[in-house]
N, C-alpha and C positions, 0 to 999 in steps of 0.2 A: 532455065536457071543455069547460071556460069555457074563453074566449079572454081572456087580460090583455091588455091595455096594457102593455107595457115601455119606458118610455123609453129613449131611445139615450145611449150614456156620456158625449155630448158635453153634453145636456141635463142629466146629473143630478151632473156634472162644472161645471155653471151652476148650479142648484140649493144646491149644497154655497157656492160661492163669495158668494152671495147671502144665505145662511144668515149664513156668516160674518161678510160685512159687517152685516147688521142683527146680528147679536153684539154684534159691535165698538163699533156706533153708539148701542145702548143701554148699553153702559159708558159710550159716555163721554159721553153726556145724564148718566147720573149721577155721573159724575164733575165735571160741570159744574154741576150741582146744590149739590153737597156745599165748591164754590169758593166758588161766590157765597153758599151759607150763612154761609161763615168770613167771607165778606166781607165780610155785614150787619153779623156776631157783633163784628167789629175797627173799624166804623164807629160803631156804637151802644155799644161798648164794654164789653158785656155779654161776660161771658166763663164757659162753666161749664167749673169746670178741678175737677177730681175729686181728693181725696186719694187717693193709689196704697195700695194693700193692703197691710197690715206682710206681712212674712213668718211663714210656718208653721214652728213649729219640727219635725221628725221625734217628739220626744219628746211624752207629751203629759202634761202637767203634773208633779206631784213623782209621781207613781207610777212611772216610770221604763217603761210599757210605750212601744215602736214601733210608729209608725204606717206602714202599708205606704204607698210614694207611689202618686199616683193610676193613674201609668204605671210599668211595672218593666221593667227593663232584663233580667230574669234568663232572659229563653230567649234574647236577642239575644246574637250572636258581637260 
């Protein structure tokens, strides 16, 4: 029989919290990333603003068949 190592709850109770924090801290490096991008973008005045997608009609052109949507409602209560 090997002998593990087990750490104590207190240690992996530290562990978990440290996790979290380095989480945390790399969202919000990239959240601060993603500021200072908009900030150059409104400085320089350059701005890529994307035309939004028409919409899909259900129909699909004059032959009148239905297009199933991509997600369906029909087993959901």
């Amino acid at each position: 029989m090997t002998n593990r190592v087990v750490p104590a709850p207190q240690d992996f109770q530290k562990m978990c919290k440290q996790a979290e924090r380095d989480h945390e801290s790399k969202k919000l490096v990239v959240l601060m990333d993603r500021v200072k991008r908009q900030i150059e973008e409104r400085k320089s005045g350059v701005r890529k603003v994307e035309a939004p997608m028409p919409p899909v009609s259900a129909l699909s052109g004059d032959s009148g068949v239905f297009r199933l949507p991509s997600r369906s409602a029909i087993f959901e209560r």
